[in-house]
FIZALUM-295359 format. One record per atom (N, C-alpha, C): residue in three letters; x, y, z. Coordinates in pm, whole numbers, plus 50000, padded with zeros to 5 digits. Layout:
FIZALUM-295359
ALAXYZ;...
***
This chain:
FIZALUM-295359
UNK730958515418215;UNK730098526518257;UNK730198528718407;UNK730038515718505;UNK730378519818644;UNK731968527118696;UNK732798519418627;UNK733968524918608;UNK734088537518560;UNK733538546618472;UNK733398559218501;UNK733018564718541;UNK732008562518582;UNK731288567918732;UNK731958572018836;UNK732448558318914;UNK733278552519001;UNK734558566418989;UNK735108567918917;UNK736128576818896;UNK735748594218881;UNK734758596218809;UNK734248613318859;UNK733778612518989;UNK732988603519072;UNK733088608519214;UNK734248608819267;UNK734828597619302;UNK736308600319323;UNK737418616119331;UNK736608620819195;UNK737518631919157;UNK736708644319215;UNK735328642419225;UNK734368652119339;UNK734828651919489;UNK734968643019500;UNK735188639819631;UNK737388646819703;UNK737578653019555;UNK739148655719577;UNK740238644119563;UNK739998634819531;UNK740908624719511;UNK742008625619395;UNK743288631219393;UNK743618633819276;UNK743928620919184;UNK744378623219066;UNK744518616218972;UNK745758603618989;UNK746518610319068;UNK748008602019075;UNK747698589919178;UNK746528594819264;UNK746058588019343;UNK745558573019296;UNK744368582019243;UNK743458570919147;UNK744288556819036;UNK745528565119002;UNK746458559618926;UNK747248544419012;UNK747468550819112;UNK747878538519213;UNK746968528619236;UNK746058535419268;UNK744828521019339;UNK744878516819227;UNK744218517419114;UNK744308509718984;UNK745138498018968;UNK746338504618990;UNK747918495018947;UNK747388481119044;UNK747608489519184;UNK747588478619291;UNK746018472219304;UNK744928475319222;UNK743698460819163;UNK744208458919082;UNK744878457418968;UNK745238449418864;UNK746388441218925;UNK746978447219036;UNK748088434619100;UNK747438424119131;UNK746188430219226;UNK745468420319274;UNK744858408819227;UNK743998416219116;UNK743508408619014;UNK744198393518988;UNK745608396818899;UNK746498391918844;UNK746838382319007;UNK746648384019078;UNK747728374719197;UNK746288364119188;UNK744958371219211;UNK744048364419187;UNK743898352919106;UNK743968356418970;UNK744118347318858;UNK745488332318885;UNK746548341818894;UNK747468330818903;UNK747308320519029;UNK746388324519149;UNK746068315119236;UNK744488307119203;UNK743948309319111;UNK742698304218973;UNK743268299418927;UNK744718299918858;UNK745398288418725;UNK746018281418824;UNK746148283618932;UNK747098271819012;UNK746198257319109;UNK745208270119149;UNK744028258719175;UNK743678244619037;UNK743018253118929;UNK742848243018856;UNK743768236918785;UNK744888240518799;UNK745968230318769;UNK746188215318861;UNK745998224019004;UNK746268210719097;UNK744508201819098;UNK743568208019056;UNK742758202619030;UNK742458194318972;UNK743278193818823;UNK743438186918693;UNK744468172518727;UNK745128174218860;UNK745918164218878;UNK745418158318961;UNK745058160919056;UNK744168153119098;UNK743068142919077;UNK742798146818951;UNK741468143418882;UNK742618133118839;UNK743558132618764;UNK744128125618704;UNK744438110418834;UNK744708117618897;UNK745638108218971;UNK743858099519048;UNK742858103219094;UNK741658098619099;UNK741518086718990;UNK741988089918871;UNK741308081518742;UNK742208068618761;UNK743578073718809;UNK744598061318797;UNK744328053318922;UNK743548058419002;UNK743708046919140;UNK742478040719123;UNK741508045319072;UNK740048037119033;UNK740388026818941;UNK741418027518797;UNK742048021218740;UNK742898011318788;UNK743468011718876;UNK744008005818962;UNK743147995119018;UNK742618000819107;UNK741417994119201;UNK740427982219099;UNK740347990818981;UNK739327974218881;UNK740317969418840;UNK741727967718847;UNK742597957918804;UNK742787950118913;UNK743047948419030;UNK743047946919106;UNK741677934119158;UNK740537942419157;UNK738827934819153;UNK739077924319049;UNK739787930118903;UNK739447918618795;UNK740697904818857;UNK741767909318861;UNK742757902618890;UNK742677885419011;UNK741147897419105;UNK741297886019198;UNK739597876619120;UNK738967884419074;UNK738457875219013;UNK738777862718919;UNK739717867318860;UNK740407854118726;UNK741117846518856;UNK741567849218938;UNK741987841819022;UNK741517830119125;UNK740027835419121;UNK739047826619227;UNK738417821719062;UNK738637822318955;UNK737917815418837;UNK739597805718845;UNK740327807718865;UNK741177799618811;UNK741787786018908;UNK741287787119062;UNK741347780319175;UNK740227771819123;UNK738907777219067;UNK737847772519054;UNK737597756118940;UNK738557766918830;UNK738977756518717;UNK739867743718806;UNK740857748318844;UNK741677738318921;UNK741117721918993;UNK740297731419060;UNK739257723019151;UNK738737715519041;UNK738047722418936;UNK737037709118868;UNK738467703318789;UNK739347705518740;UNK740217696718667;UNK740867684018744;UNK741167686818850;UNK741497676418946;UNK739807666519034;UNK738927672719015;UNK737537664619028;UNK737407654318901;UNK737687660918747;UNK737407648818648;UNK738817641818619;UNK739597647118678;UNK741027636318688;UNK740637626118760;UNK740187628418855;UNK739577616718951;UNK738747608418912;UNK737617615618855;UNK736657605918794;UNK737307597718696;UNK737967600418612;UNK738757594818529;UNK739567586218538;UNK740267584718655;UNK740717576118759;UNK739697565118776;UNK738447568418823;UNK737967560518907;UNK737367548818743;UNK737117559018665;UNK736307549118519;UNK737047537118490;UNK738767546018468;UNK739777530618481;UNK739817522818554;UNK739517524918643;UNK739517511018765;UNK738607506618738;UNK737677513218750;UNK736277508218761;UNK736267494918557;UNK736787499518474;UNK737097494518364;UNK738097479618381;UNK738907485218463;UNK740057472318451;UNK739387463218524;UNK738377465918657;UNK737857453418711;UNK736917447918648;UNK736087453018557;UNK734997445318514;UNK736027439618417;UNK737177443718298;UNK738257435618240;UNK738447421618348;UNK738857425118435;UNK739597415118531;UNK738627405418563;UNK737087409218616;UNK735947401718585;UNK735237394018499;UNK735787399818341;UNK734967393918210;UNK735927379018223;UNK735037370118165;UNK736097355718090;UNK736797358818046;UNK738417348418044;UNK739317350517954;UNK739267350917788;UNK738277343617742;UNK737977345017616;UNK737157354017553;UNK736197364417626;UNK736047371717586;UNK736907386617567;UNK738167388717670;UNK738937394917687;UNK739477392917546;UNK739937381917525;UNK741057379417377;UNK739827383317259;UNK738677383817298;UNK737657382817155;UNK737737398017180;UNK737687408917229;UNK737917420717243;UNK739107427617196;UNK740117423617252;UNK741357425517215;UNK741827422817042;UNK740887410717001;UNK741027405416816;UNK740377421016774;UNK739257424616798;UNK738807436116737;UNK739077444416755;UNK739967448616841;UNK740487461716850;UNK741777462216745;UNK742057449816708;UNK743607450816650;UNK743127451616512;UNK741897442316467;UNK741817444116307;UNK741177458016302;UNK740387464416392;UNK739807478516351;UNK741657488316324;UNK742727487716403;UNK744097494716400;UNK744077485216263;UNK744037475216194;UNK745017471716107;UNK743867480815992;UNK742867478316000;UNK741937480815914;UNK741897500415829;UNK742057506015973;UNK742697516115987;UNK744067521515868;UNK744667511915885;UNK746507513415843;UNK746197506815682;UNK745017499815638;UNK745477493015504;UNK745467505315404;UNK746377494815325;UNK746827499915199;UNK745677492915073;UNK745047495114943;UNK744617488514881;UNK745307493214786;UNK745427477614735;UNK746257473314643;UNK744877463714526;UNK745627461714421;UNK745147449914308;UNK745137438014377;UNK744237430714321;UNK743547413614375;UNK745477406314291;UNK745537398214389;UNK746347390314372;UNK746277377314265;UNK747177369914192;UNK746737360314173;UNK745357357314039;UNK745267372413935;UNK744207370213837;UNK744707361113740;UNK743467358113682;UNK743547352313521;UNK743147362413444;UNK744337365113381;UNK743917372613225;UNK743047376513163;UNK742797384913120;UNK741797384512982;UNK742127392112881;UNK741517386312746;UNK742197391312651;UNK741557409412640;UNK742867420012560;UNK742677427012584;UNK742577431112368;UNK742057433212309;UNK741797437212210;UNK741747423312103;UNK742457429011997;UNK742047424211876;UNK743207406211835;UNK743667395111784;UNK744297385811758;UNK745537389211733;UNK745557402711619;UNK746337406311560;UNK747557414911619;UNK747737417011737;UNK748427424011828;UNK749347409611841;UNK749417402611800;UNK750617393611834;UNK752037403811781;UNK753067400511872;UNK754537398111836;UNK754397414511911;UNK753467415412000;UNK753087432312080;UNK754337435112166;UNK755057443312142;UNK756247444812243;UNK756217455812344;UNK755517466512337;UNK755527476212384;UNK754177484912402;UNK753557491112479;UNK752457497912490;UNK752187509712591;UNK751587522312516;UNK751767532912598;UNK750077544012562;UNK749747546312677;UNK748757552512640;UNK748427566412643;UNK747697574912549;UNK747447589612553;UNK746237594412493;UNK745437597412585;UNK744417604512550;UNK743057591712595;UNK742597591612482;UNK741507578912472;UNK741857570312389;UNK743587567612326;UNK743457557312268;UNK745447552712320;UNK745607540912242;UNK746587531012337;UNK747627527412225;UNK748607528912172;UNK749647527312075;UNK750497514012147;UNK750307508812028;UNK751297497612040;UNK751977489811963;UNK753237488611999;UNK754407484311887;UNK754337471811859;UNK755107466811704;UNK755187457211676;UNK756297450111654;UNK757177444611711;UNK758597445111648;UNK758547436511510;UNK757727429011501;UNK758007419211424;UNK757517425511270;UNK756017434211302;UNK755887441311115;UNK756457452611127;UNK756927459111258;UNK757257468611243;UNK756177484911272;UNK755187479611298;UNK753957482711264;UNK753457491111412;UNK752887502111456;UNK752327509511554;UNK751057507811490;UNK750167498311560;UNK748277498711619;UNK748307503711733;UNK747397511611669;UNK746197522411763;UNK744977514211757;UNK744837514611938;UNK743397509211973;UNK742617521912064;UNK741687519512096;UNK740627529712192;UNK740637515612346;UNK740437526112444;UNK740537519912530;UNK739527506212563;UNK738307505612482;UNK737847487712483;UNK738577478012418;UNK739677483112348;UNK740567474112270;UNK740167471712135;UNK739527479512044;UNK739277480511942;UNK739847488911865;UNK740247483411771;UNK741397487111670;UNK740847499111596;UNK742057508611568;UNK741677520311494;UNK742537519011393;UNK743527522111366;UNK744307522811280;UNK745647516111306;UNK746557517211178;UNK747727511311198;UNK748577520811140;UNK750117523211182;UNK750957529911104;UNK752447526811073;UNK753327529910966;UNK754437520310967;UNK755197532010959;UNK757097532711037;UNK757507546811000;UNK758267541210888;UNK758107551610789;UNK758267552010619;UNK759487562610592;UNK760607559910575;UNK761377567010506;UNK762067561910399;UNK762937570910265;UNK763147562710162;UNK764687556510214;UNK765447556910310;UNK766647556410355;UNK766837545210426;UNK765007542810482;UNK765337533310592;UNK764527518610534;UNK764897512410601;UNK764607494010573;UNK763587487410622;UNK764327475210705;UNK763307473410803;UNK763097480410958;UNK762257482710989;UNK762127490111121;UNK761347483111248;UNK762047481311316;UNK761557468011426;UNK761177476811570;UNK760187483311577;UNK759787494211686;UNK759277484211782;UNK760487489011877;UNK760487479312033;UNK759357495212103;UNK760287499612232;UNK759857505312279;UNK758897514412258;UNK758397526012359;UNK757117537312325;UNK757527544512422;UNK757417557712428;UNK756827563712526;UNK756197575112467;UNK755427585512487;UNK754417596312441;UNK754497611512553;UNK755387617112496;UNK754937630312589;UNK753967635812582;UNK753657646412691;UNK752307655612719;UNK751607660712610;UNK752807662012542;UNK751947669212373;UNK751527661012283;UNK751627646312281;UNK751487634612209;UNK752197635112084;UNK753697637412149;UNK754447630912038;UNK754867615412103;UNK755547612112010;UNK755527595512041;UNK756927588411998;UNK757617586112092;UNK759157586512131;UNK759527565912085;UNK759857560711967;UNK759727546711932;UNK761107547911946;UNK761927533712030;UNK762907532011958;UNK762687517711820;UNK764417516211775;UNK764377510011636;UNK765667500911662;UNK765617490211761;UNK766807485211732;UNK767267474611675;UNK766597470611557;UNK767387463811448;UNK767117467411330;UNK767007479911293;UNK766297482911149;UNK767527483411053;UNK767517477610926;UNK768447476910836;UNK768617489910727;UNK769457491010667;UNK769717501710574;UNK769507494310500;UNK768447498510363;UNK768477498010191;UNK769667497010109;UNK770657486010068;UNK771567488910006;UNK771147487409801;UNK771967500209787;UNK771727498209622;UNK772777492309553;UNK772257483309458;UNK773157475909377;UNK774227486109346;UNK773507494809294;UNK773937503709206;UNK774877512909288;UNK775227517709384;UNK775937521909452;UNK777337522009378;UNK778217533809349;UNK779607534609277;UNK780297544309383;UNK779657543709519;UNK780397556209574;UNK781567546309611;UNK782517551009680;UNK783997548109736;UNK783577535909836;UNK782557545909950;UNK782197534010042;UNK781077531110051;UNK780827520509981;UNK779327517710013;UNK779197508610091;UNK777787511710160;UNK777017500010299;UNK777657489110275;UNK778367486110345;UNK778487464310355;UNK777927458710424;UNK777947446810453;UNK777207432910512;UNK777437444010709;UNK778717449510684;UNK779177453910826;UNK778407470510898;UNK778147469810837;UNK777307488810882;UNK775947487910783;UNK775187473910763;UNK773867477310766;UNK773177475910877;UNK773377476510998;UNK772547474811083;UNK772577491911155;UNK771327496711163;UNK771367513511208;UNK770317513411339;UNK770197520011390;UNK769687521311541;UNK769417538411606;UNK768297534311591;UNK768007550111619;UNK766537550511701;UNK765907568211767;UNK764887565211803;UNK764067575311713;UNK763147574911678;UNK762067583711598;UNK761257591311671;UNK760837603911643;UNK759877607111736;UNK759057612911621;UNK757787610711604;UNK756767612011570;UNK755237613911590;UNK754347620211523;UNK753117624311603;UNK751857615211581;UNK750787618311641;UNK750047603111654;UNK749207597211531;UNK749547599111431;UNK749547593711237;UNK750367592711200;UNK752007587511295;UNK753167585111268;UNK754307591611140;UNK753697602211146;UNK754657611911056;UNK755767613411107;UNK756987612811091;UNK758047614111137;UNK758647631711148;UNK758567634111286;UNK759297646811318;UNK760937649711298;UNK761587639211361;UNK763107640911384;UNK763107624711429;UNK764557623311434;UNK765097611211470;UNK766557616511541;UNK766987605111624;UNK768707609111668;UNK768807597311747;UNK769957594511765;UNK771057585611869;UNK771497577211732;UNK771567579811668;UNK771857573511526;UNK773777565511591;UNK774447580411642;UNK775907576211664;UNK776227570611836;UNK775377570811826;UNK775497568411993;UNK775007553712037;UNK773617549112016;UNK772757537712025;UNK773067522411925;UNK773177514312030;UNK773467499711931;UNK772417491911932;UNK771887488712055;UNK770717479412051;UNK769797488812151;UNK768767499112120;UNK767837505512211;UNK766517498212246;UNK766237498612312;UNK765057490112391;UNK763997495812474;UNK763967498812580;UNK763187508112660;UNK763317518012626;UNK762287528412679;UNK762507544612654;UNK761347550212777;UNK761707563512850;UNK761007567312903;UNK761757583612911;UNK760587595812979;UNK760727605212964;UNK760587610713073;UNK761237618513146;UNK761377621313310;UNK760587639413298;UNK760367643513418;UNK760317653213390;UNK760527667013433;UNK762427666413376;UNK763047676913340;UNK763487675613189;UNK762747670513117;UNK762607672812950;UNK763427662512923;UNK764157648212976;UNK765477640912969;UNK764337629312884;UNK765477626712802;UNK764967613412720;UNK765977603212765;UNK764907591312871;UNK766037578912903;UNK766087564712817;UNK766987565112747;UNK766997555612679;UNK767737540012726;UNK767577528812740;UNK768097518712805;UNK768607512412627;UNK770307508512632;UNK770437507012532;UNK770997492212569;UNK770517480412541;UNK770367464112559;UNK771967460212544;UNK772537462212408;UNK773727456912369;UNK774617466112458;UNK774897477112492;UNK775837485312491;UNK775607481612676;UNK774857478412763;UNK774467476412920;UNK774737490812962;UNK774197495912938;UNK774187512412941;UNK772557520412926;UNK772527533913008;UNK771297538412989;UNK772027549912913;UNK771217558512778;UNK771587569812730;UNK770657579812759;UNK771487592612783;UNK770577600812828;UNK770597613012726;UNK769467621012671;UNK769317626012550;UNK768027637312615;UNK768587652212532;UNK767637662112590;UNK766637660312499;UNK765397671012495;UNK764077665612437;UNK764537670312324;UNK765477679512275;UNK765767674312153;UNK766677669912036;UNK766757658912110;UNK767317649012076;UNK769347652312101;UNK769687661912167;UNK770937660212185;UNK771377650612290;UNK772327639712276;UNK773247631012359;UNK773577639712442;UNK773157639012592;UNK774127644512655;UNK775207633512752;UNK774947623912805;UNK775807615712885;UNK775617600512916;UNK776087589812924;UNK775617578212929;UNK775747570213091;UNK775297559813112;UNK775107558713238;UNK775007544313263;UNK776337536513339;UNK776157521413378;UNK777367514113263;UNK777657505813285;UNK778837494513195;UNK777957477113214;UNK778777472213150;UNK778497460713141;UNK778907454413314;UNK778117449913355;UNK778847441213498;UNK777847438213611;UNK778267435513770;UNK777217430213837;UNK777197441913921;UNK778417448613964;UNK778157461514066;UNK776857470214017;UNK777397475414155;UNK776257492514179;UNK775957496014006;UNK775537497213968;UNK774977509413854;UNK775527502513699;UNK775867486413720;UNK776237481713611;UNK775007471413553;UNK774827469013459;UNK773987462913408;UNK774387448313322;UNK773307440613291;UNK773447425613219;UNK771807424313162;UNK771967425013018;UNK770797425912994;UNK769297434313012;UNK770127444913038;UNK768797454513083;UNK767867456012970;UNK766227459413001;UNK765317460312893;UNK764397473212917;UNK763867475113009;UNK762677482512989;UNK763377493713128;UNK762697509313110;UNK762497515113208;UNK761587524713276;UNK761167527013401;UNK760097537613430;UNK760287547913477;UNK759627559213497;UNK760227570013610;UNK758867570613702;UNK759237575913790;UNK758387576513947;UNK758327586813937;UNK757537590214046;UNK757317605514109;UNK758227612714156;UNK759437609014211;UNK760667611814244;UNK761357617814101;UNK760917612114022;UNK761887616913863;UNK762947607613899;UNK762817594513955;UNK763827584713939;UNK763607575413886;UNK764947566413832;UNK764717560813701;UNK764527545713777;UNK763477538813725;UNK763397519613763;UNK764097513813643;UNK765167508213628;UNK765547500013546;UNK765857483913570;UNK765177477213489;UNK765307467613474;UNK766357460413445;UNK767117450613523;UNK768047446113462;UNK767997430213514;UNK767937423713381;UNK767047410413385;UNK768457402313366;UNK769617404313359;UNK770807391813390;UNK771057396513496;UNK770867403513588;UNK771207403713721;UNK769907396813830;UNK769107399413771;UNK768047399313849;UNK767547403513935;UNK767497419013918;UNK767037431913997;UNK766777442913904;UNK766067448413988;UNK765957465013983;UNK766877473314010;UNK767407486113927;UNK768297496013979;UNK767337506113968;UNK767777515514086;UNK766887528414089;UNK767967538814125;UNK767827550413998;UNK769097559613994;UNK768217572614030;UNK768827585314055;UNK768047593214060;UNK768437602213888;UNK767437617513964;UNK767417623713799;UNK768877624613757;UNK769707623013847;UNK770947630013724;UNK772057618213705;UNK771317608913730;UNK771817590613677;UNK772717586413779;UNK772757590013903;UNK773247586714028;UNK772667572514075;UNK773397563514064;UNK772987549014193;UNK772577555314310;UNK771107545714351;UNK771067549614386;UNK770407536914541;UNK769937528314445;UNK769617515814476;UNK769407503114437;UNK769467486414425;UNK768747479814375;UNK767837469914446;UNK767177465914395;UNK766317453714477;UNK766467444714377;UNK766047432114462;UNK766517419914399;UNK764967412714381;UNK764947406714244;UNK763787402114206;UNK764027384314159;UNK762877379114191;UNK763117361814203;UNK763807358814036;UNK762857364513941;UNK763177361413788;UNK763657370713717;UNK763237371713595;UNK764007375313473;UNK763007381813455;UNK763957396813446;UNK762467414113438;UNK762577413213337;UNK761627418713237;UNK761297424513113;UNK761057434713158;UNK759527435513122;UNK759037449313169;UNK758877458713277;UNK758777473613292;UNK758627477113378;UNK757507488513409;UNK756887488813495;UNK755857501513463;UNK755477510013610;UNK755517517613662;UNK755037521813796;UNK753457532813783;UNK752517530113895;UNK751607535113897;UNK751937550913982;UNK750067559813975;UNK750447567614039;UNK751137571114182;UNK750947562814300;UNK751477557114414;UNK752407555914389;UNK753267550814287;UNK754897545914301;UNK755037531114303;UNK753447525214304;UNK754457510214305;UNK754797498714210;UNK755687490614217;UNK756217488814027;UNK755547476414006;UNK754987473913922;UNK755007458513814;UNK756227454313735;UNK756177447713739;UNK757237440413686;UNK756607426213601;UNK756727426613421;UNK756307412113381;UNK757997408113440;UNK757527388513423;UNK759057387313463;UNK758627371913350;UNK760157362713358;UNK760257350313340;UNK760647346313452;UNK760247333813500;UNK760657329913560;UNK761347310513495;UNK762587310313517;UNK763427299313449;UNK764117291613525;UNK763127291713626;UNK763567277113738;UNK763037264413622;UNK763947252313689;UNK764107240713660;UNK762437234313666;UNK761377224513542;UNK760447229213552;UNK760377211713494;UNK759047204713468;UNK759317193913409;UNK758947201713270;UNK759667192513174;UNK759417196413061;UNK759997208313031;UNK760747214113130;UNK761787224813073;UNK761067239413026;UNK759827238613110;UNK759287248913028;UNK758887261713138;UNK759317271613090;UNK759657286313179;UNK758287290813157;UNK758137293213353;UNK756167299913361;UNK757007316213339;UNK755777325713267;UNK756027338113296;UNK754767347313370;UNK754897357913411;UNK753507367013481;UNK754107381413490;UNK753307384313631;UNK753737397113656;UNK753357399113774;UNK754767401213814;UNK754457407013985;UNK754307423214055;UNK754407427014166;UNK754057441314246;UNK755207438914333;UNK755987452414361;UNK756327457114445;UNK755957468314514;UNK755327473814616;UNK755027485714695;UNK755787497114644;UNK755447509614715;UNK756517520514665;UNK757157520314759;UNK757207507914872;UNK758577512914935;UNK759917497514879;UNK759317494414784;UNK760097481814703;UNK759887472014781;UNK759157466214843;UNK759127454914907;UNK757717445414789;UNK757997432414800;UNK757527423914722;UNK756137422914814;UNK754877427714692;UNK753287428214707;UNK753387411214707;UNK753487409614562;UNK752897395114567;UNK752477392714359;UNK752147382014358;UNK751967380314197;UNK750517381114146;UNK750527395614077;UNK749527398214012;UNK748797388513904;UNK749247383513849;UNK749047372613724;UNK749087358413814;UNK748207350213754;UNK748407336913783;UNK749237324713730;UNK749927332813653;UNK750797320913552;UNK752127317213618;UNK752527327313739;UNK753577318313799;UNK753287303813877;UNK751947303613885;UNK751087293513957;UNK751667277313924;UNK750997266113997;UNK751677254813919;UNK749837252713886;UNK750167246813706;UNK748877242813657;UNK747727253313655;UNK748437261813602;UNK747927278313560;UNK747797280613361;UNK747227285613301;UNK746877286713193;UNK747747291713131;UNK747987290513028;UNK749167295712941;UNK748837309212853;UNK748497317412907;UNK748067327712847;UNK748287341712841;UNK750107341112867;UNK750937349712889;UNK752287348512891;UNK752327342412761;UNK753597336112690;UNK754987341312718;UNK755017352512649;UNK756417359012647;UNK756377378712656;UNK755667378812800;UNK755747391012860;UNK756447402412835;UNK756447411012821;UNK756937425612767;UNK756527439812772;UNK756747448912752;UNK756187464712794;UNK754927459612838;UNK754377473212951;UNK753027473013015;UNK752637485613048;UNK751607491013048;UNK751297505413057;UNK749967503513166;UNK749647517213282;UNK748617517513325;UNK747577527013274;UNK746167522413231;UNK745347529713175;UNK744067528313247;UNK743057533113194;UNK741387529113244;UNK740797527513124;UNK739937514213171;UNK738897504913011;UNK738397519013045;UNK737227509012932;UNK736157516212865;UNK735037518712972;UNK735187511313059;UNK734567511913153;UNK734607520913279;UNK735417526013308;UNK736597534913384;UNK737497531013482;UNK737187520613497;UNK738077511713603;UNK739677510713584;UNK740787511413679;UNK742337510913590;UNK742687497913607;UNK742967498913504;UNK743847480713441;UNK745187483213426;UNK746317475413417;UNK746977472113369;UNK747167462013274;UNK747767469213143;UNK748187459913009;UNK749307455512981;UNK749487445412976;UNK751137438312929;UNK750907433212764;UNK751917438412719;UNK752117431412623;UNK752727413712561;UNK752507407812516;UNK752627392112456;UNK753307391612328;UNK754817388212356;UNK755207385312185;UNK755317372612225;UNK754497367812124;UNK754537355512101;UNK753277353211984;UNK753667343911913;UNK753267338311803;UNK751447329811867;UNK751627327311955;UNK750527319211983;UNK749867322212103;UNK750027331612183;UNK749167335012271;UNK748697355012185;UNK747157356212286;UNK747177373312241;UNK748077374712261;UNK747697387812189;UNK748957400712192;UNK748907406312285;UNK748097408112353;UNK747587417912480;UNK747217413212587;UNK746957415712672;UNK746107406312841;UNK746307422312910;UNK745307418712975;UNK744677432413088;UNK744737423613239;UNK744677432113330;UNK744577429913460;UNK743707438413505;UNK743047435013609;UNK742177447013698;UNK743277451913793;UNK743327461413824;UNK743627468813914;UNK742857477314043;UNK741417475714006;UNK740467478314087;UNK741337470514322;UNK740857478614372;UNK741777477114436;UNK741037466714625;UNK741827462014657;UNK741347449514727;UNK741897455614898;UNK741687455414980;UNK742137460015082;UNK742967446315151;UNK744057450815192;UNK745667441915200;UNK746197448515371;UNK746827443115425;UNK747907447815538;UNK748877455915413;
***
């Protein structure tokens, strides 16, 4: 509205149009020069501001910088003040040392060493027990024993016979393996996988010969003796059997776990190795004294390693192979191994004989410990003792379980005609170097 105003006086006043037309142009130049020196101001304004923000930024890095710095002179100072003091406590320590009696110095020094040994023990089983009987009379001629669940299977070689006890040692049942093919059956070994089947070997069971027999070749005096292992479930029903062509005299048995069935076969001085079911796959060791040869081997365990402890009682050591039947070590043991068994720790029992020169000619037997790093614990049983009780005749398989009580024992088995069948150990554990 002023703007038209502004322009009819103009045109009262004689100002022509072409006129008016110019001034216009040249305020909108103006204008415009105006503005662009408005966008240039607050441009350099905007940087400024910027560059303001970065030197204040600056400036508290700077403030903080020297602060952590007079905190860190500060720290310095007190770290080298309680270095000193620390200094001074030791001295101040070694002279009243240097001051105390000599005998109280050494009475100081005793307790500092049994608190470090005390520190470092290992507990182990009481050394040196007496026996006690572990179930029922009738467990004589007991060769083997393995436990699963809440109850304890154990072989008989002599009836042939698997008793089942519950862990107070009270008898449950008995079972015999029954086929019409087979004879006598002399079940040495045990072992029981996770699923409670139950892995027996059979190494002297005879074949049934019939009078009556008209075939071409029938059984002779020379191929009745058969050898095999059974595996069956825990009312001794027979599942499968095998090593029929492979096995001469089987003895130990144990089950590793990559599904391998290790069989220790006595006559042949050889371990057989058999998948879980039941295929032969490879055999392992010869008759002899080297690395990985055997003399009389009987019983075997596996460790936590999945390596095998075998017993080999005419040499008089331990061999320890790994899983894929590699030598791998042996240790040397005073007597004659039978059995073998390792706990959760790794460390082995061993029943043994021992057949040093004796009056009266008569061989003590027990059962000793080795650590899991194979070094000799010491003798669990007291019968290697001199003028020790006879109540652990003729030593054989041993399994670790917990009584009835919950405590873990170890059980060895007794063939023998005149001592139990059974004997327990405590294992409850004793603190040792």
């Amino acid at each position: 509205m002023e703007n038209k105003i502004l322009y009819e006086h103009m045109i009262d006043e004689g100002v022509t149009e072409e006129t008016i037309d110019v001034l216009i142009d040249e305020e909108l130049v103006t204008l415009a020069k105006i503005k662009n020196a408005s966008d240039e101001l607050l441009k350099n304004c905007k940087l400024k501001a910027g560059q303001i923000v970065n030197i204040r930024s600056a400036v508290k890095n700077v403030e903080q910088s020297s602060k952590d710095g007079s905190m860190k002179e500060e720290n310095l100072k007190e770290q080298a003040a309680e270095a000193k003091r620390g200094t001074l406590q030791l001295h101040s320590k070694k002279m009243k040392q240097e001051e105390q009696p000599k005998d109280e110095v050494e009475k100081q020094q005793t307790s500092e060493k049994k608190a470090k040994v005390a520190s470092n023990s290992i507990q182990f089983p009481p050394l040196r027990q007496p026996s006690s009987v572990f179930g029922e009379p009738k467990h004589d001629h007991a060769h083997d024993v393995a436990a699963f669940g809440d109850e304890i299977f154990v072989t008989n070689k002599r009836t042939g016979c698997v008793n089942v006890i519950d862990r107070s040692g009270e008898h449950f049942r008995s079972f015999e393996i029954k086929e019409t093919e087979f004879g006598d059956f002399h079940a040495f070994g045990i072992a029981i996988s996770n699923k409670g089947l139950l892995y027996i070997t059979d190494n002297n069971h005879k074949i049934k010969i019939d009078k009556d027999d008209k075939s071409e070749d029938p059984p002779s005096a020379g191929n009745r003796r058969k050898t095999e292992v059974f595996v069956c479930d825990t009312d001794g029903r027979v599942r499968h059997r095998f090593g029929e062509e492979v096995l001469k005299k089987p003895t130990g048995i144990a089950l590793t776990r990559n599904d391998e069935i290790v069989v220790v076969d006595y006559e042949q001085c050889c371990i057989c190795i058999f998948g879980i079911d039941g295929e032969f796959k490879r055999k392992v060791g010869s008759e002899g004294r080297g690395d990985g040869q055997f003399r009389r081997p009987y019983f075997v365990a596996i460790n936590s390693k999945d390596e095998w402890i075998v017993g080999d009682s005419g040499n008089r050591r331990l061999q320890i192979f790994d899983g894929s039947g590699t030598f791998l070590r042996s240790v040397p043991v005073q007597h004659l191994v039978r059995g073998v068994v390792v706990d959760s720790a790794d460390n082995i029992f061993l029943s043994v004989i021992d057949d040093s020169p004796r009056e009266k000619d008569d061989f003590k037997h027990g059962v000793v410990m080795y650590d899991a790093n194979e070094k000799l614990y010491g003798e669990i049983s007291n019968n290697l003792e001199k003028n020790c009780d006879f109540d652990l005749l003729r030593p054989r398989g041993m399994c670790i379980t917990k009584y009835s009580s919950g405590e873990d024992i170890l059980i060895v088995t007794n063939d023998s005609e005149i001592g139990i069948g059974l004997r327990k150990y405590k294992l409850t554990p004793s603190i040792t170097q």
